[in-house]
N, C-alpha and C positions, 0 to 999 in steps of 0.2 A: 261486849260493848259494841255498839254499833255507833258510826261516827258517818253523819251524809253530810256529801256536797250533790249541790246541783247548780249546774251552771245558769240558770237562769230559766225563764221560759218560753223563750225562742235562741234559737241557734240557726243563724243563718250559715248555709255551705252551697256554696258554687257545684252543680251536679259531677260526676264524676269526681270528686276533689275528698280531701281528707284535712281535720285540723284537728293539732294536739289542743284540749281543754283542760285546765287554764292553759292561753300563754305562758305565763312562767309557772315551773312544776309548782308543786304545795311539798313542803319536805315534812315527812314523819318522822313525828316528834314526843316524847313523853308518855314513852311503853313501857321501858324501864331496859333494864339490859338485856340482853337476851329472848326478850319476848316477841313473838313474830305474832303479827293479823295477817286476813285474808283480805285482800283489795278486790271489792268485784264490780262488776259495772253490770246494770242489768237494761232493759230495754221496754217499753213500752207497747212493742212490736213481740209477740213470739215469735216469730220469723227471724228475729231481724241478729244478721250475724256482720252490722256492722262498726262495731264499737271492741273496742280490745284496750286492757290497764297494760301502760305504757310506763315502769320501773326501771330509774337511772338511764336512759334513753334508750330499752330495748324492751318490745313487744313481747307481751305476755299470753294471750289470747284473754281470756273473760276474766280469770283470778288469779292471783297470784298472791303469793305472803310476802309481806314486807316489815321491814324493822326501823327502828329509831335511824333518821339520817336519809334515809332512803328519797327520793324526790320520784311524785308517783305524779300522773296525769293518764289522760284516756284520749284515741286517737279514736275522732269518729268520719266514716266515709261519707258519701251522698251517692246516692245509685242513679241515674237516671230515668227520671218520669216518675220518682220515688218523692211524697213529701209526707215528713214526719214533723 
């Protein structure tokens, strides 16, 4: 099963800076007990190694498994002279 968010289709970020997407986490929910998914955030950029899934408020790098309850978001950077 595959389940997308996308934040929209622009995402403004101050160069140099980082913002967790959403504001408030999203909490997973309705896996059943014990059943873990993989969270992954991908890029539009093959390059681009700035975006990492952000589970229970610690950094994961690009995937991570996550379970019912768990509150997941994505921390994305801005590089400078960089627009995506």
């Amino acid at each position: 099963m595959e389940v997308w968010f996308e934040p929209g289709s622009h995402l403004l970020l101050s160069t140099q800076r980082c913002q967790l997407v959403p504001t408030e986490p999203l909490e997973v929910s309705d896996l059943g007990q014990g059943i873990a998914v993989t969270a992954v955030v991908t890029s539009n950029r093959a390059d681009s190694d700035r975006m990492v899934v952000v589970v229970n408020g610690e950094e994961h790098g690009t995937a991570f498994n996550v379970t019912d309850g768990d509150d997941l978001q994505v921390k994305v950077c801005a590089s400078f002279g960089v627009q995506d």
